[in-house]
Each structure stands twice: as C-alpha cells, then as structure tokens.
C-alpha positions as CSV (number, residue, x, y, z in Angstrom):
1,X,94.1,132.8,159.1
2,X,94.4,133.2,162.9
3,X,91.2,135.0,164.6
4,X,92.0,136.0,167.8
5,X,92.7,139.5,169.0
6,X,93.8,141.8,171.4
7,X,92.3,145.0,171.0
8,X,93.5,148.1,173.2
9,X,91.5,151.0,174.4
10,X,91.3,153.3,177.3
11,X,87.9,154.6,176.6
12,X,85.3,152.0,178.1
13,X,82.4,152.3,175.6
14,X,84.1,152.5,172.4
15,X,86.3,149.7,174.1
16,X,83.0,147.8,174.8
17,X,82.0,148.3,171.1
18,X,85.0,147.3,169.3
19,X,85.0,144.3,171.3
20,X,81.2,143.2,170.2
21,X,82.3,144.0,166.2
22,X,85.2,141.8,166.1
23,X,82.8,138.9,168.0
24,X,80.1,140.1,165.6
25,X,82.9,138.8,162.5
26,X,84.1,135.4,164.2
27,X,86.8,137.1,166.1
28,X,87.9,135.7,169.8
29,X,88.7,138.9,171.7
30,X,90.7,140.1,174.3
31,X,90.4,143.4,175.6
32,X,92.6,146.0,177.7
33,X,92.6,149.6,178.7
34,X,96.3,150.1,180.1
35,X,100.2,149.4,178.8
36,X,100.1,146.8,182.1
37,X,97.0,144.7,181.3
38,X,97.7,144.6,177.5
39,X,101.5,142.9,178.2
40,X,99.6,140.5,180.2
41,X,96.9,139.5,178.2
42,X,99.4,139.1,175.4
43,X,101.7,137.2,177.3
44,X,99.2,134.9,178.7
45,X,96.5,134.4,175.6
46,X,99.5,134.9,172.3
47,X,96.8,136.7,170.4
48,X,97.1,136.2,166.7
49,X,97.2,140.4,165.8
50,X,95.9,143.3,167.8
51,X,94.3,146.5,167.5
52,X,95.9,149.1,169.9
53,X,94.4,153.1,170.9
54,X,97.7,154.8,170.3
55,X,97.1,156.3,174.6
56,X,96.0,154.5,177.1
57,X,95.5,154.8,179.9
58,X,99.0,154.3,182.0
59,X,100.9,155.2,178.2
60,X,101.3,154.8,175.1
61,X,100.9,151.6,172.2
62,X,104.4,152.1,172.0
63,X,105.4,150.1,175.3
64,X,103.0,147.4,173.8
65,X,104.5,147.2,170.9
66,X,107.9,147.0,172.1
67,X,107.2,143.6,173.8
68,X,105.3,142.4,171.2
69,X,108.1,143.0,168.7
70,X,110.6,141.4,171.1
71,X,108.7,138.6,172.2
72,X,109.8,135.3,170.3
73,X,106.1,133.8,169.7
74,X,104.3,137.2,168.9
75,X,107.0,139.3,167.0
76,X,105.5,138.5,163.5
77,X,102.0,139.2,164.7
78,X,100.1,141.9,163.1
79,X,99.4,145.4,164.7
80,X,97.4,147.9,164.0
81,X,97.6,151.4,166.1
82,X,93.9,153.5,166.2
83,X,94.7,157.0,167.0
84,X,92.5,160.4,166.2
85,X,95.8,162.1,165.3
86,X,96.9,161.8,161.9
87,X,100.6,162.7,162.6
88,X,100.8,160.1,164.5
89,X,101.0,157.9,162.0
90,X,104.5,158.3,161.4
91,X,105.4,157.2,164.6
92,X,103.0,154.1,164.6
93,X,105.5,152.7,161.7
94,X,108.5,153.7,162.6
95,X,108.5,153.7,166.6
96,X,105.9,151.0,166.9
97,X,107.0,149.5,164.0
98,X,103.1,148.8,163.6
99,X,101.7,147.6,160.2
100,X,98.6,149.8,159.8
101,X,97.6,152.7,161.0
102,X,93.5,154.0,161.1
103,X,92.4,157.5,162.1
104,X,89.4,157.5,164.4
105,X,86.6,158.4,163.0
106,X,86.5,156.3,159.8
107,X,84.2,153.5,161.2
108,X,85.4,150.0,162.5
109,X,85.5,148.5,159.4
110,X,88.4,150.0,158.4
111,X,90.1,148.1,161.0
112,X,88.3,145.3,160.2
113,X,89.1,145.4,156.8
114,X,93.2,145.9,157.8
115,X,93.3,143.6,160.4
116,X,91.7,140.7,157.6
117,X,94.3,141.7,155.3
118,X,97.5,141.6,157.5
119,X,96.2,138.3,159.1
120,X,95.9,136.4,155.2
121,X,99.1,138.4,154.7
122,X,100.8,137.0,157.8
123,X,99.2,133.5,157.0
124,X,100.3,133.3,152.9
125,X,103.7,134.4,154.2
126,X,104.5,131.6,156.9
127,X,101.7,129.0,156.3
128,X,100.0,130.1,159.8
129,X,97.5,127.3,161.4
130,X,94.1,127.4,160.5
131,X,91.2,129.7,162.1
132,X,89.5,128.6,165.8
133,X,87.4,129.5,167.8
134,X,88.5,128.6,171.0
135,X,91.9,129.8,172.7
136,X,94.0,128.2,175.4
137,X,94.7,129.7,179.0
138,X,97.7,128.5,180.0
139,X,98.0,130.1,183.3
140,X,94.6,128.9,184.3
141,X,95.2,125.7,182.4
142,X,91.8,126.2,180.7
143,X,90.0,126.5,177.4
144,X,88.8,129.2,176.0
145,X,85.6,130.1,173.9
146,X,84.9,133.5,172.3
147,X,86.9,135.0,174.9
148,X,85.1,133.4,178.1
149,X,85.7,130.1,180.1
150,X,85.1,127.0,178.3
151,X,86.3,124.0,179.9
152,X,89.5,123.7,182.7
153,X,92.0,121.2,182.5
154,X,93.8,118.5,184.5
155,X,97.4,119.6,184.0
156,X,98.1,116.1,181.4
157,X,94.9,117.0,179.6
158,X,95.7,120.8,179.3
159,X,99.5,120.0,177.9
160,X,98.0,117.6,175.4
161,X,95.0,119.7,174.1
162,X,97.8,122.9,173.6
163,X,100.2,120.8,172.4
164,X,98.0,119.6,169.4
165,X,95.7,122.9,169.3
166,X,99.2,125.5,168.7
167,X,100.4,123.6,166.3
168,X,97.6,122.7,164.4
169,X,96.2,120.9,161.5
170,X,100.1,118.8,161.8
171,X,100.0,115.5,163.0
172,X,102.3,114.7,165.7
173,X,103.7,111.0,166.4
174,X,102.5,109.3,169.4
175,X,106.1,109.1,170.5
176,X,106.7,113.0,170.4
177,X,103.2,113.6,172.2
178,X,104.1,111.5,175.1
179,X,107.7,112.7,175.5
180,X,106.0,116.0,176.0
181,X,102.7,115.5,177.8
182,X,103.5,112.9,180.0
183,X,105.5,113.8,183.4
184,X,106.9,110.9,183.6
185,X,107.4,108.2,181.1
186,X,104.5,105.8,181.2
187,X,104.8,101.9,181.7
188,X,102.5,101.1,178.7
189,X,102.6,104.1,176.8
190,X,99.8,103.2,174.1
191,X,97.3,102.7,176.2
192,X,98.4,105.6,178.9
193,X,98.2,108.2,175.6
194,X,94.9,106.3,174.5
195,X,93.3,106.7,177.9
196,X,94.5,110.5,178.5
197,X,92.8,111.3,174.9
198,X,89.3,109.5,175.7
199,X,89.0,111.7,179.4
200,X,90.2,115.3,177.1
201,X,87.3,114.3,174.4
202,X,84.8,113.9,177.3
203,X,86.2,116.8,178.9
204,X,85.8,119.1,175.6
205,X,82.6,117.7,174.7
206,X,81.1,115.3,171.8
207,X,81.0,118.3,169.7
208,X,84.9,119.6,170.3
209,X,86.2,116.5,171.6
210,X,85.9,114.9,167.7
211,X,88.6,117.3,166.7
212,X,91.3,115.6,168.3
213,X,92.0,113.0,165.6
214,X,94.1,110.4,164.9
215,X,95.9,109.3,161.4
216,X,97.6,105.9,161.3
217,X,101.7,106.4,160.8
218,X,101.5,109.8,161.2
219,X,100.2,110.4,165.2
220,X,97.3,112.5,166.5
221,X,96.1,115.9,165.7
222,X,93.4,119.0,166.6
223,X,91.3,119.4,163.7
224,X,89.2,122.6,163.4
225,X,86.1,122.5,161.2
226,X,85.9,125.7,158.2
227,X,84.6,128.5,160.2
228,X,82.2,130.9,158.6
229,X,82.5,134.2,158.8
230,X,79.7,136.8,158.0
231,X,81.3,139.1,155.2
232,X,82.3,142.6,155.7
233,X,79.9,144.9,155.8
C-alpha cells in the first residue's frame, strides 16, 4: 500500500492541518492550493492517491483530475474530492471520475479512513509496491523524506536509486540495471555497478543505504523495512 499523497486545498490553515494528519499516520505529503501547482506536483513527485478541495484557487479538481486520469503512470491512482457541497458529489464521480467523495465537516478521518481503503483496494487489485517513506525528486535529482529534502544525487546514483526504489521489492538483473543507469556502457561492468552501489549506500546513509540489496541470480533491489502506522483514530 503506497503512502504518499497529494492533498489539495485553497484554504491555508485547513491546508496546513490536513497536511500534519496524514504526516501524523505515516503519510509523505505533498501539498497545493491552485489547479497549476497541483499538475506539477503530480507530475514531478507521481503521488500514490490524492485528496483534492473540489475549488481552488485558480479552478476546479476537475482540471486535476483530468490529467491525472490521462496521465499513463498516475491514471489508476486513487482520488478523493473534499467539497462542503453535497451535490457536488455527482459530479466528483462522474466528471472527475473520482473514487470517493467527503463533505466537509465530517472530520479528517473520514478521508483518512477512504484514502486507506482505496489505496489496499488499488494495491489487492494490481500487486502495488510496498509502503516508504521516502520519495524521489526527479527534477531535482534528489531524495525525499516525509515530504522534505533528504539526500541529492549525482545523476548515475539518482537513476539507480529510482530505478530500484519505483519498482520495488523486484529484483532486477545486473545486466538490465546497467543498460539503464549507466550512460555509457562500462569497460568492466561488475565492478563499475559494484562501485556506483557502494558511493549511493554512503550517500543514503548506514541506516537507508542497507536497503539496496543484492540476491545472487536474480540482481539487486530496494528493500523497504514494514512501516508502522499508528491506527485510526
């Protein structure tokens, strides 16, 4: 079950407050107040679902659904639209083509409590990677941590840390990893993929730099330790 979100809101305090809920519950969160910045965000970070104020500032969740919905990596992901008017419910499923839909005003567990469901919904149905709590940057070629700056990358490191970390817990041959990290095909491959995984596991750290593992006859993978979450309450 992913547990990263983008949650949409043109009011700054209940914005704010969202935002510290989901963190409060093991969420990595992203936040926006217009149509513009929620696009980019979504473009750049792929959240795993998001929570969206039906206005916003510059429009509606409609426009940010619409990309969502037609963009190839993030049309499956779950939505859920907030709004204080109940007839616009109807349009969040059928225009927005959202999955849930909460009235403001019944308390953020509610969302909570959809946004949980859709995401082991979403995860049963097409065996989504496990939960993490770090995201990737890829415009800034850095690493994430509940939503802040973690760690930035050298370009070979960055490719190889996303690589593994989006398609986690599969193990990918050496071959395919250096195909794809390396720019150009290295003289003595072993030991150019062995040396570019020793600088990323100083780079992340003792403690996240053991995740990037290594099975013999079946390549090297990003391993993320169970998470605990608090439970709802």
């Amino acid at each position: 079950m992913g547990n990263t979100i983008l949650i949409a809101e043109d009011n700054k305090l209940q914005r704010k407050l969202l935002a510290a809920y989901f963190v409060s519950f093991g969420f990595v969160v992203f936040t926006a107040d217009t149509v513009r910045e929620s696009v980019k965000l979504a473009s750049r970070h792929l959240p795993d679902c998001f929570l969206l104020d039906y206005h916003l500032a510059d429009g509606t969740a409609q426009e940010v659904c619409s990309f969502i919905r037609n963009c190839e990596r993030l049309k499956d992901a779950p939505i859920v639209i907030l709004s204080g008017d109940l007839d616009q419910s109807a349009t969040s499923y059928e225009d927005c083509q959202a999955d849930s839909f909460v009235i403001k005003g019944c308390g953020y567990r509610t969302a909570l409590v959809a946004i949980r469901r859709l995401l082991r919904r979403t995860a049963g149905a097409s065996g989504l990677v496990s939960p993490t709590d770090l995201a990737v940057d890829k415009k800034a070629l850095r690493v994430l941590k509940k939503g802040e700056p973690f760690v930035e990358l050298p370009p070979e490191q960055f490719r190889l840390f996303s690589m593994l970390f989006e398609r986690r817990p599969a193990f990918i041959p050496d071959s395919d990893v250096i195909e794809q990290v390396f720019n150009c095909s290295p003289r003595e491959k072993c030991e150019a993929l062995a040396s570019l995984v020793y600088r990323l596991r100083k780079s992340l750290g003792p403690r996240y730099g053991r995740r990037v593992v290594k099975k013999k006859g079946r390549g090297w993978a990003y391993i993320q330790p169970r998470l605990r979450f608090d439970p709802v309450m």
